[in-house]
VEXKOL-803979 format. One record per residue (C-alpha): x, y, z; residue in three letters. Coordinates in steps of 0.05 Angstrom, whole numbers. Layout:
N
[rec [X, Y, Z], 'ALA'] ...
***
This chain:
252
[rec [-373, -254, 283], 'UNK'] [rec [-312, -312, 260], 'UNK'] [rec [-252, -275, 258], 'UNK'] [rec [-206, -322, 227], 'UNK'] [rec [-199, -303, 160], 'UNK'] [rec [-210, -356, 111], 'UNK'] [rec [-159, -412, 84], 'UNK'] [rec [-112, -390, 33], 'UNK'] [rec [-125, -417, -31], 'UNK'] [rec [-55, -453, -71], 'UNK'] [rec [-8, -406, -91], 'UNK'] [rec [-22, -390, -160], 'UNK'] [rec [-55, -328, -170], 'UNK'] [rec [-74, -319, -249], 'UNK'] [rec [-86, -245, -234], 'UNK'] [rec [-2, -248, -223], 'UNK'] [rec [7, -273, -289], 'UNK'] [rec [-31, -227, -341], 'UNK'] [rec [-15, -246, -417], 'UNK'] [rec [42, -199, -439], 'UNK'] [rec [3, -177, -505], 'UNK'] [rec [37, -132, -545], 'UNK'] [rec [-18, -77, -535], 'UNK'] [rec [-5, -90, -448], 'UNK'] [rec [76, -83, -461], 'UNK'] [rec [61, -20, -495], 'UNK'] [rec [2, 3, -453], 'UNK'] [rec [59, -6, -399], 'UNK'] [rec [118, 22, -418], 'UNK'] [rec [72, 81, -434], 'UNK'] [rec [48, 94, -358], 'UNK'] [rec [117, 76, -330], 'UNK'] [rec [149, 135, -373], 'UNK'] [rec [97, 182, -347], 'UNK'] [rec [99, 159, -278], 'UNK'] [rec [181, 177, -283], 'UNK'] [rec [162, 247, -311], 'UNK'] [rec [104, 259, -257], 'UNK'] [rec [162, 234, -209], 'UNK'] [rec [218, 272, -237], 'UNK'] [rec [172, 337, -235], 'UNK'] [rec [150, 332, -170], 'UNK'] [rec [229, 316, -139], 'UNK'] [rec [242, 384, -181], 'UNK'] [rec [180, 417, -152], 'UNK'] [rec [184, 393, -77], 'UNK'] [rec [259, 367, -69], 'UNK'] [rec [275, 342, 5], 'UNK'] [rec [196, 361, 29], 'UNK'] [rec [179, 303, -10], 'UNK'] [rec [173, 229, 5], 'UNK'] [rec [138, 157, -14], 'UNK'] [rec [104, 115, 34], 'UNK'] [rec [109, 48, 16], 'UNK'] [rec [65, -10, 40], 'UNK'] [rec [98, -63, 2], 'UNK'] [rec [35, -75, -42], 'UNK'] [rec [50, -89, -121], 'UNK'] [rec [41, -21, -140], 'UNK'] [rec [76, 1, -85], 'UNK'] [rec [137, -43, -114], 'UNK'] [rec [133, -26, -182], 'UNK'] [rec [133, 44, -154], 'UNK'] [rec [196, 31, -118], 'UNK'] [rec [230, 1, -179], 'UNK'] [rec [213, 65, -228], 'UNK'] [rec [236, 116, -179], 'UNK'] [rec [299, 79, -160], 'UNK'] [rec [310, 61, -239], 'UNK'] [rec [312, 133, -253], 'UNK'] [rec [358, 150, -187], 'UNK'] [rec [305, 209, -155], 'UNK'] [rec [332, 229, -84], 'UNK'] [rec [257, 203, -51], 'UNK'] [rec [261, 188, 11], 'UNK'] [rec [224, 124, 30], 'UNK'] [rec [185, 101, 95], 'UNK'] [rec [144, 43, 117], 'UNK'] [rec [98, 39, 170], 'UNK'] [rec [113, -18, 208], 'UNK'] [rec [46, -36, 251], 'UNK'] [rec [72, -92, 292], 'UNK'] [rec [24, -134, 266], 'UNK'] [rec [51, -145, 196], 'UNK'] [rec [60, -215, 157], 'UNK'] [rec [127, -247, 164], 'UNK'] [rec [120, -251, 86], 'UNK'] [rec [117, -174, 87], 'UNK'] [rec [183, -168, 123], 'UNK'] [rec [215, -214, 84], 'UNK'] [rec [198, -177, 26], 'UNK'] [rec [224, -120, 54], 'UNK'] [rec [292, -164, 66], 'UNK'] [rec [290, -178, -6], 'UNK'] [rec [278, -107, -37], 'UNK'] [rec [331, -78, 12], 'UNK'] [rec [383, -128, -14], 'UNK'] [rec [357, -118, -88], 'UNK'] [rec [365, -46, -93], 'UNK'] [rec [426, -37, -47], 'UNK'] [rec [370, 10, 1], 'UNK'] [rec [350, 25, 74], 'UNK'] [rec [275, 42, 87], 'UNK'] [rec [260, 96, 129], 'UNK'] [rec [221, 51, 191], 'UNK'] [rec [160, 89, 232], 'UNK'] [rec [133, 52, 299], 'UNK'] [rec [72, 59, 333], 'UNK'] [rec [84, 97, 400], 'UNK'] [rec [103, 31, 449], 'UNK'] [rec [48, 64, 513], 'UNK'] [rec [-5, 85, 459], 'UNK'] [rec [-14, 5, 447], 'UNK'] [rec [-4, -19, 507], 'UNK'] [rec [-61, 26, 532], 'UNK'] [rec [-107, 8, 471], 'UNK'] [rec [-99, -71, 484], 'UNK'] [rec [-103, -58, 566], 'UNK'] [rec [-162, -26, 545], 'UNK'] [rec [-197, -65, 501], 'UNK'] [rec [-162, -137, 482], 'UNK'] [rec [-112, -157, 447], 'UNK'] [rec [-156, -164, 386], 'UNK'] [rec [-210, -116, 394], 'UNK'] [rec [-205, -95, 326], 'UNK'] [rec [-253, -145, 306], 'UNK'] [rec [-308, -122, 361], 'UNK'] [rec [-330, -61, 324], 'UNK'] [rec [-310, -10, 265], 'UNK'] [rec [-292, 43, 323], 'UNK'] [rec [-247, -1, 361], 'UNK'] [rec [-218, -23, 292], 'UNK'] [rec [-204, 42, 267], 'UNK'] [rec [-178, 68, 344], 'UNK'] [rec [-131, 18, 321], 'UNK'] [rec [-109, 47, 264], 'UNK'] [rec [-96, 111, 287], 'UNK'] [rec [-46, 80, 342], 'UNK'] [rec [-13, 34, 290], 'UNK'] [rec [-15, 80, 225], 'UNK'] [rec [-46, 158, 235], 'UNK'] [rec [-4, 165, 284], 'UNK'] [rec [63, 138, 258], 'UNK'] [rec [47, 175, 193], 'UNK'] [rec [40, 237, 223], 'UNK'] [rec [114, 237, 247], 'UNK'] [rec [134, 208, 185], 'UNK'] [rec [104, 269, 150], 'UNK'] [rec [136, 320, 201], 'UNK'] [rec [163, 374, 153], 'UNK'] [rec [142, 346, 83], 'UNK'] [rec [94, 386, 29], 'UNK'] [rec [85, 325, -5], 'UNK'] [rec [80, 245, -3], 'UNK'] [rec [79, 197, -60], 'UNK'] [rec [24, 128, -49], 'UNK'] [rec [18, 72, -95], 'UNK'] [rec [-57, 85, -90], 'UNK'] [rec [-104, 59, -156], 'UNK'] [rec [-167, 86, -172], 'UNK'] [rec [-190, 14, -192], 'UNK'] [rec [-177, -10, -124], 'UNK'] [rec [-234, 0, -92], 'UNK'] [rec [-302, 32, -80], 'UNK'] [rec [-274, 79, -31], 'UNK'] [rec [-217, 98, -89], 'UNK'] [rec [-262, 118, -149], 'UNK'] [rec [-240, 183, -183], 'UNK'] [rec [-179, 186, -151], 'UNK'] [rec [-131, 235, -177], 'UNK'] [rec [-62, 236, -195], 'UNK'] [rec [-52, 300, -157], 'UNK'] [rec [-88, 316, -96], 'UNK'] [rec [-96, 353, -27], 'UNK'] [rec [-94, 303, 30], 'UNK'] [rec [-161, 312, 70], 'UNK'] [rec [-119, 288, 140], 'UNK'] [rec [-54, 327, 135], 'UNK'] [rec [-64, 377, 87], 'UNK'] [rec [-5, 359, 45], 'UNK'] [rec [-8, 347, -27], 'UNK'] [rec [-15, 270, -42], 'UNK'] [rec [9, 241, -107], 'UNK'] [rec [-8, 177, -134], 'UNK'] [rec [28, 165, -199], 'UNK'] [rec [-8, 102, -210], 'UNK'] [rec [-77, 129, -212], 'UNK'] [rec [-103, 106, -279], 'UNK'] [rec [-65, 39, -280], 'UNK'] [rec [-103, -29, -278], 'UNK'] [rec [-87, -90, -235], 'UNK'] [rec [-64, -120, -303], 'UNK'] [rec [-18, -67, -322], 'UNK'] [rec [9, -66, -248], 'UNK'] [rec [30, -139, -255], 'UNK'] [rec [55, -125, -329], 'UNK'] [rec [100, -89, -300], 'UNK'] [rec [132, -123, -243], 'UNK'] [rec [138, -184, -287], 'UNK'] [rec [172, -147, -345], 'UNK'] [rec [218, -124, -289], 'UNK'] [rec [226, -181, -246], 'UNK'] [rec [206, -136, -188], 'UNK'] [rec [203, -179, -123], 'UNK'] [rec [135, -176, -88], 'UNK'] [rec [100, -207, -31], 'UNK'] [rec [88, -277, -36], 'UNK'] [rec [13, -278, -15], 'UNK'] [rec [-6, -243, -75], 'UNK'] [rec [1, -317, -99], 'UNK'] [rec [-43, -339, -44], 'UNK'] [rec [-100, -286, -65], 'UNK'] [rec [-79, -225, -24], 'UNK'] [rec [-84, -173, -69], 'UNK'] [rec [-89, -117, -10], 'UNK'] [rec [-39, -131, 48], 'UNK'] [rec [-43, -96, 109], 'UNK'] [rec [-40, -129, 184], 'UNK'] [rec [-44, -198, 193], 'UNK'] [rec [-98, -207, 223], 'UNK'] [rec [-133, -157, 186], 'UNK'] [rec [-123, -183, 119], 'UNK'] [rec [-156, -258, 90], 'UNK'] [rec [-149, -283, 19], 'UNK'] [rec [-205, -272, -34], 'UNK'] [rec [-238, -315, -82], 'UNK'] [rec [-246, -295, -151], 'UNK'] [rec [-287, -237, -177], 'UNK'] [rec [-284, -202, -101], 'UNK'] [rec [-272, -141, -102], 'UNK'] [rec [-190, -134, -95], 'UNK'] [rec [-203, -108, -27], 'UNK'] [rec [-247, -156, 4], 'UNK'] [rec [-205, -192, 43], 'UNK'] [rec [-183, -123, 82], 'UNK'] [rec [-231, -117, 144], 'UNK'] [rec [-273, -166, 111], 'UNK'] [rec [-326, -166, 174], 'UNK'] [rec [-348, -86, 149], 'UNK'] [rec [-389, -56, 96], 'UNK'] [rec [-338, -46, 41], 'UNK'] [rec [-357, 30, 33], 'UNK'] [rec [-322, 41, 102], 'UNK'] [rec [-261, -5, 89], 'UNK'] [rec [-208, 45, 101], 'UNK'] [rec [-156, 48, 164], 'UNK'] [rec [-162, 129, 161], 'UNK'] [rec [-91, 139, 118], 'UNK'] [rec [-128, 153, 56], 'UNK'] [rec [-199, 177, 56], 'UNK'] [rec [-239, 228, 16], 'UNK'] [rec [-256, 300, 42], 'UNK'] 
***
């Protein structure tokens, strides 16, 4: 199996750019107000036992920008793998400096990696779907699991659209891993209406989408796509796409 992903393609994504029609400026500013209200109602419902984990992805950003634009006490947290692109931190940089913020940070457990790459290599991920998803639960499950410690709920940018693994997702949900109630305000939006939005806004965002990353995770877990892949191609790209999920969000 070649595990380098391939080259990235220039930077200039169309999918970035969709046509601001007047039908996708209203189509947008219609979802945006009803995201607020489904976020307003759950801060009302849940209060301090809720919280949004944030990946950095575009809908993860435009997510940001409508909860912080309508000033809901939501706390925020980001699972920082150790393997992330240096264009993901300095996104980060750039949306704490925007928005005047500090992210909640989670870290996998220091021994729990040292003991997976003693174990297996450095980059064992790519030897199998078990070893790659033993890493995931060191890097991710369980980070997430302490970032959830004493919540009810947890906001995701998650799409139905996104993927294969993703169809029929719901807007309100039980979490299959922690039990919790998952929201996902951004259920029913489109790619196109994603990026409507974060250019209406000026919303910063990570500059590989440019470079055909639409789905960012690790480094050396995520490769650019050509176009018409599926928007999650590049993610694990050496696995059957019907399995292409680190363990965070998966059906019951």
């Amino acid at each position: 199996m070649n595990s380098n992903p391939l080259p990235s393609p220039p930077a200039r994504n169309p999918a970035t750019r969709p046509a601001l029609t007047d039908a996708l400026r209203a189509a947008v500013a219609e979802k945006a107000a009803a995201a607020r209200d489904f976020l307003i109602a759950a801060a009302a419902e849940f209060g301090e036992a809720l919280t949004f984990a944030n990946s950095l992805g575009a809908e993860d950003v435009a997510l940001t920008d409508i909860l912080l634009a309508a000033r809901l006490p939501i706390d925020i947290f980001l699972l920082d793998t150790g393997r992330l692109p240096a264009e993901t931190h300095a996104l980060l940089a750039e949306l704490e400096a925007r928005y005047h913020i500090r992210l909640q940070f989670f870290f996998p457990e220091a021994a729990a990696v040292e003991n997976y790459v003693r174990a297996h290599g450095i980059n064992a991920f790519y030897d199998s779907a078990e070893l790659r998803r033993a890493c995931c639960r060191v890097r991710k499950l369980e980070p997430l699991q302490r970032a959830l410690a004493g919540k009810k709920a947890w906001i995701t940018g998650l799409r139905a659209a996104q993927s294969p693994t993703r169809d029929g997702l719901a807007r309100r949900e039980t979490d299959a891993n922690t039990g919790l109630v998952k929201l996902n305000p951004l259920a029913d939006w489109s790619e196109a209406e994603t990026w409507a939005y974060i250019r209406l806004h000026d919303v910063p965002f990570n500059a590989l989408h440019e470079r055909f990353y639409p789905s960012i995770g690790c480094a050396p877990c995520t490769r650019a796509i050509s176009l018409g892949e599926d928007l999650r191609a590049g993610r694990w790209w050496w696995e059957a796409p019907e399995g292409k999920e680190c363990g965070l969000h998966v059906k019951p």
